[in-house]
TORKOL-733708 format. One record per atom (N, C-alpha, C, O): residue number from 1; chain; atom name; x negated, y, z negated. Coordinates in nm, 2 decimals. Atoms other than C-alpha are relative to their C-alpha. Layout:
# TORKOL-733708
pos: NUM, unit: A, site: CA, east: X, north: Y, up: Z
...
# end
This chain:
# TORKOL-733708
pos: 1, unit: A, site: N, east: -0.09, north: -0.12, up: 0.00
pos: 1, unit: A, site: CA, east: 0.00, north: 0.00, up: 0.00
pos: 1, unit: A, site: C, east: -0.09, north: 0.12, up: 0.00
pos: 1, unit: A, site: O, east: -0.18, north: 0.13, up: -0.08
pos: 2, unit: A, site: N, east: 0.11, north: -0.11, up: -0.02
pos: 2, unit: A, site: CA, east: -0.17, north: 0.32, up: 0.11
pos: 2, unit: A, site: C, east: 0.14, north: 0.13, up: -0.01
pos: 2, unit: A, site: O, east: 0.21, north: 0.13, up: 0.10
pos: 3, unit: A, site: N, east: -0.02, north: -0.06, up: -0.03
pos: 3, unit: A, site: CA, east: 0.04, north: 0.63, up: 0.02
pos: 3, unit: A, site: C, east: -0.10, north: 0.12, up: 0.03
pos: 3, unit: A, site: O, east: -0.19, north: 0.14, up: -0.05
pos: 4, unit: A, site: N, east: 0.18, north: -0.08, up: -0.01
pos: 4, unit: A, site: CA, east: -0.22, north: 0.90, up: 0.17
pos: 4, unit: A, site: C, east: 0.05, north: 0.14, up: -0.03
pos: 4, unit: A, site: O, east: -0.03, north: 0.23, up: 0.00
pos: 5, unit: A, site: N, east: -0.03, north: -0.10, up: 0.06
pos: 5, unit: A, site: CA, east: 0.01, north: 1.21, up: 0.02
pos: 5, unit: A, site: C, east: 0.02, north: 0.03, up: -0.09
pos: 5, unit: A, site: O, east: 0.14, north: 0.02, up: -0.09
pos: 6, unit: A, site: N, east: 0.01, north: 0.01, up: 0.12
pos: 6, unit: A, site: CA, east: -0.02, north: 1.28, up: -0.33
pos: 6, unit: A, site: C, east: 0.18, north: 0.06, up: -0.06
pos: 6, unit: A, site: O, east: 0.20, north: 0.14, up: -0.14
pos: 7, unit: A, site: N, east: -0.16, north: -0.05, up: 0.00
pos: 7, unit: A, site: CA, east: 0.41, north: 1.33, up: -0.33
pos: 7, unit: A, site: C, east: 0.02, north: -0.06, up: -0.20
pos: 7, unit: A, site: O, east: -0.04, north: -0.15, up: -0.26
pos: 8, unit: A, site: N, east: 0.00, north: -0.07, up: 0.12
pos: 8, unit: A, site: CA, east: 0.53, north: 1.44, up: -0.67
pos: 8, unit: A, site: C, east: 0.03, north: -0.16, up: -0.04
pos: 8, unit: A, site: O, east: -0.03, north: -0.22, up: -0.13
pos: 9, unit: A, site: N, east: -0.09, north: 0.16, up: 0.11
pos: 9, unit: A, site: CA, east: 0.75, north: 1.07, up: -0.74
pos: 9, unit: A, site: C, east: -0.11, north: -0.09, up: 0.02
pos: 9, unit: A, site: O, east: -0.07, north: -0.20, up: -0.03
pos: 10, unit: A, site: N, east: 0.13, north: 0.06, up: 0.00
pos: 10, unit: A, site: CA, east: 0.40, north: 0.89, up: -0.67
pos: 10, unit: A, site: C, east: -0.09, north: 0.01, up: -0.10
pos: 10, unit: A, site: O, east: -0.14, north: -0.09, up: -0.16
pos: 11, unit: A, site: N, east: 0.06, north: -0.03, up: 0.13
pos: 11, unit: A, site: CA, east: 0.24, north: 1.08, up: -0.93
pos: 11, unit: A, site: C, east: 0.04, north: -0.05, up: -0.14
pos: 11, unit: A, site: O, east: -0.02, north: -0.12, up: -0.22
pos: 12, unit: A, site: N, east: -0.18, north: 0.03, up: 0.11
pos: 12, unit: A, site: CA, east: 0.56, north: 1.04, up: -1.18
pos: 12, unit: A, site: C, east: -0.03, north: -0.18, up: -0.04
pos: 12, unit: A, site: O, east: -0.01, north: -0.23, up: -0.15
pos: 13, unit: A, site: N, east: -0.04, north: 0.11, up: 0.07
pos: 13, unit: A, site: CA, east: 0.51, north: 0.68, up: -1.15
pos: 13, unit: A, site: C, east: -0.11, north: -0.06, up: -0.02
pos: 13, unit: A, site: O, east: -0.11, north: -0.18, up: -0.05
pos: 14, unit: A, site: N, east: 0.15, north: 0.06, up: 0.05
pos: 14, unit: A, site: CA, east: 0.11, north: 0.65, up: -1.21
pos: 14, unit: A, site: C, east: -0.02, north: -0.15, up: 0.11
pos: 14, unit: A, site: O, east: 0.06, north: -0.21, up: 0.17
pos: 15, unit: A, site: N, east: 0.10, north: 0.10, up: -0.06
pos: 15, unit: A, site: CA, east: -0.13, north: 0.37, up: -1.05
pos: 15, unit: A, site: C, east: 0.07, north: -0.11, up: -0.03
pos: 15, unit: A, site: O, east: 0.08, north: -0.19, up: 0.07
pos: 16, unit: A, site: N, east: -0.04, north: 0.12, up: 0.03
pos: 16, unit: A, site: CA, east: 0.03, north: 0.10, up: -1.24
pos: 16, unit: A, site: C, east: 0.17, north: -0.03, up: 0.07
pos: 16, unit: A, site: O, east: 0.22, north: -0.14, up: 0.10
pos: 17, unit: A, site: N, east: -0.14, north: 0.00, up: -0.05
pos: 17, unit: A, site: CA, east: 0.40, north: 0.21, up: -1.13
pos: 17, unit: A, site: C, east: 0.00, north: 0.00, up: 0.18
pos: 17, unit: A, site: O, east: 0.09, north: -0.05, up: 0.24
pos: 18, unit: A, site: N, east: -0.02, north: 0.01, up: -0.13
pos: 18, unit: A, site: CA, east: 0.29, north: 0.25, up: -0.76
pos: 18, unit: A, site: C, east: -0.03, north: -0.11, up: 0.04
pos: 18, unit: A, site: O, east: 0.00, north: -0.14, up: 0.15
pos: 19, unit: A, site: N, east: 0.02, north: 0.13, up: -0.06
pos: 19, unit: A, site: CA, east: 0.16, north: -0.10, up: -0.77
pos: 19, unit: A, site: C, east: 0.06, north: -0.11, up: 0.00
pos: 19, unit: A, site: O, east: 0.04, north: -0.21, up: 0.07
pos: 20, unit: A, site: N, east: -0.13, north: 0.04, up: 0.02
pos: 20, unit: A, site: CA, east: 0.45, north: -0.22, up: -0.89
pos: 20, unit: A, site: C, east: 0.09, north: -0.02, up: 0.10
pos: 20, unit: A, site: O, east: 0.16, north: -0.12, up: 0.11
pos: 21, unit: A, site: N, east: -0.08, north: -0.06, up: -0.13
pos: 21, unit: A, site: CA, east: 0.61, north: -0.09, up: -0.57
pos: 21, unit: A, site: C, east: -0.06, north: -0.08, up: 0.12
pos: 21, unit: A, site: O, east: 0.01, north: -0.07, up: 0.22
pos: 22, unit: A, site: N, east: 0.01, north: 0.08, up: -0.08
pos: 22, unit: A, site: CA, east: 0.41, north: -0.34, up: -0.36
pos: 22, unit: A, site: C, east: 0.05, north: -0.17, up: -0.06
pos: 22, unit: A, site: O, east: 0.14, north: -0.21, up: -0.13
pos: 23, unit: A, site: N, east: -0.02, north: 0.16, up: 0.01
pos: 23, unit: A, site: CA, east: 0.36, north: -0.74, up: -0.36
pos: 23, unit: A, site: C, east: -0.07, north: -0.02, up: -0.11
pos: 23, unit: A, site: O, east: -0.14, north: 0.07, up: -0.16
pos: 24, unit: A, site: N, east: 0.08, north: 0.04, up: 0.07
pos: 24, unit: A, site: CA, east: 0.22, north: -0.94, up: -0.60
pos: 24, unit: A, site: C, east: -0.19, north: -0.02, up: 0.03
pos: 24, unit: A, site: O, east: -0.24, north: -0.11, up: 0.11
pos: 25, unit: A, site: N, east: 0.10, north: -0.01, up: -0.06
pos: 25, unit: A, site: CA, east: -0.13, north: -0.86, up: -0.58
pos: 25, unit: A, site: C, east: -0.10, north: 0.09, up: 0.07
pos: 25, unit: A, site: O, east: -0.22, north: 0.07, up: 0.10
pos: 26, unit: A, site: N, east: -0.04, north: -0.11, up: -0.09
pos: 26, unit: A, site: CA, east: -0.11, north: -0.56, up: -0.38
pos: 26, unit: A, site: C, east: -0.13, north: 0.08, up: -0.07
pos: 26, unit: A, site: O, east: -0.17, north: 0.10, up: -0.18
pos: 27, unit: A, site: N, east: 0.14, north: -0.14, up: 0.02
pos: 27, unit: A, site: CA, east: -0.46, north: -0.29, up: -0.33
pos: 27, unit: A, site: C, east: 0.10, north: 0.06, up: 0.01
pos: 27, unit: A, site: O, east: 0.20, north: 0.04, up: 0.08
pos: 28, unit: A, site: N, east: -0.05, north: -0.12, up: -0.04
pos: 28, unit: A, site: CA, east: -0.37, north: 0.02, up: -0.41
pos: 28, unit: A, site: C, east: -0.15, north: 0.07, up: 0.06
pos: 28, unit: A, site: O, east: -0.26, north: 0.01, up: 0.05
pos: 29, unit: A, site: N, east: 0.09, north: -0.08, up: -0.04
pos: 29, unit: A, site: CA, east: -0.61, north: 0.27, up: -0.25
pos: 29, unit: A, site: C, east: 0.01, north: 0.15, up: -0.03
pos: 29, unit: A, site: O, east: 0.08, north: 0.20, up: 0.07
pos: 30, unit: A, site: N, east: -0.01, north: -0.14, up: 0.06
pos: 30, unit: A, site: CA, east: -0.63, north: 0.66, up: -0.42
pos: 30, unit: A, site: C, east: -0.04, north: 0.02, up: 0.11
pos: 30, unit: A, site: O, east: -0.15, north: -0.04, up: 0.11
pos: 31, unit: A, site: N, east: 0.12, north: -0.04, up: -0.07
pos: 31, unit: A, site: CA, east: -0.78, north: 0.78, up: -0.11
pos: 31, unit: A, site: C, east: 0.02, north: 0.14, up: -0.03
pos: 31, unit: A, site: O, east: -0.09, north: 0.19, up: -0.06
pos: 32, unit: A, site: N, east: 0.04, north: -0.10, up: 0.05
pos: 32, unit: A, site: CA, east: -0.67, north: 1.15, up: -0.21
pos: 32, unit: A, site: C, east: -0.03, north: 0.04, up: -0.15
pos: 32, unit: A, site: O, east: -0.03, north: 0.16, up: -0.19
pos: 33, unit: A, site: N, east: 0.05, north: 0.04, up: 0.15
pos: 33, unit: A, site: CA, east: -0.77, north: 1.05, up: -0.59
pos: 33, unit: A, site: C, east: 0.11, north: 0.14, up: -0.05
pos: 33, unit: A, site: O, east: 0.07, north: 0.26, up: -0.05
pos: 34, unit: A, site: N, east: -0.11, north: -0.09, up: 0.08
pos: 34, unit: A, site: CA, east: -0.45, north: 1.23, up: -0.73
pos: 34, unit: A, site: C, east: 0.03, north: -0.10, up: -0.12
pos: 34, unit: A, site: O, east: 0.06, north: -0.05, up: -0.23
pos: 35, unit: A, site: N, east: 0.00, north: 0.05, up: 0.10
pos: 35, unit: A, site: CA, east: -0.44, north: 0.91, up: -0.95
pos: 35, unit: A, site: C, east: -0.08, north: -0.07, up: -0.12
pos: 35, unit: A, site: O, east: -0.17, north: -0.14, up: -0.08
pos: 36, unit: A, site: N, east: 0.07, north: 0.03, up: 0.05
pos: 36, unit: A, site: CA, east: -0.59, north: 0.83, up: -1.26
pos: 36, unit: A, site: C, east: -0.11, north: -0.15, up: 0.05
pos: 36, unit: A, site: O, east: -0.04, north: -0.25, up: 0.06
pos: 37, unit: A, site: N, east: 0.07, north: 0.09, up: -0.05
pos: 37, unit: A, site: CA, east: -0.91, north: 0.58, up: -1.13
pos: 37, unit: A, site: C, east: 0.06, north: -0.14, up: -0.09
pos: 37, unit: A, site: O, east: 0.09, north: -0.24, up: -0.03
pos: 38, unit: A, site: N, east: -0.04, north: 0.15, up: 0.07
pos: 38, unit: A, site: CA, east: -0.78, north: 0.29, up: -1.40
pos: 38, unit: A, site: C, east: 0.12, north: -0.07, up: 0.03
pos: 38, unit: A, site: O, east: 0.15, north: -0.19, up: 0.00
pos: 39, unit: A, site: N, east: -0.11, north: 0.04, up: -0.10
pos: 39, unit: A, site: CA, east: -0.47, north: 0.28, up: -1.21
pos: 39, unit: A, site: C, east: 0.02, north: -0.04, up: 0.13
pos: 39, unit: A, site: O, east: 0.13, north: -0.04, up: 0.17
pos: 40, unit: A, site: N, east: -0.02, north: 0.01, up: -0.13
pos: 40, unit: A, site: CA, east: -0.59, north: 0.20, up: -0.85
pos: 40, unit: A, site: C, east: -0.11, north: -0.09, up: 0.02
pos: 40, unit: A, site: O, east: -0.17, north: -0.13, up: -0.08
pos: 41, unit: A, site: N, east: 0.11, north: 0.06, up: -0.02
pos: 41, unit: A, site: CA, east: -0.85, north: 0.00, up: -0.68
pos: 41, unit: A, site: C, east: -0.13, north: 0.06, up: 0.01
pos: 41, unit: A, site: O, east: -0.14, north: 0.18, up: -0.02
pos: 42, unit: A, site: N, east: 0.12, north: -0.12, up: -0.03
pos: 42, unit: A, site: CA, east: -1.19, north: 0.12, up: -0.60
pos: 42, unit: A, site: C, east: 0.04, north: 0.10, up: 0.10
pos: 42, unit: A, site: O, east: 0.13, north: 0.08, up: 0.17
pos: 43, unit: A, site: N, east: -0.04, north: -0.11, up: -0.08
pos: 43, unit: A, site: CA, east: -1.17, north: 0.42, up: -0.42
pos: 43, unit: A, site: C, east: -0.10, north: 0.01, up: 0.13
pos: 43, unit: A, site: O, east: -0.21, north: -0.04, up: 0.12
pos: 44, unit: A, site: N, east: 0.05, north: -0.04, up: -0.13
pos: 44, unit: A, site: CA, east: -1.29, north: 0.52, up: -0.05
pos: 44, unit: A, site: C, east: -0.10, north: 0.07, up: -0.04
pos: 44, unit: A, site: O, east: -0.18, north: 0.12, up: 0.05
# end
């Protein structure tokens, strides 16, 4: 799951809540690091 716009309800639901929002297993990717790093995968 790559959202690449830091949109307000993305933020709202943190790293752990946006990964939630994929599959089991699911990279997230910060690429514009709007989310705290311990909520995403490594970053770009």
């Amino acid at each position: 799951m790559e959202p690449v716009v830091p949109h307000r309800e993305f933020l709202a639901l943190g790293g752990e809540g946006v990964r939630r929002l994929g599959r089991e297993n699911a990279v997230v990717f910060d690429v514009k690091s709007a989310l705290p790093p311990e909520g995403t995968d490594p970053r770009l």
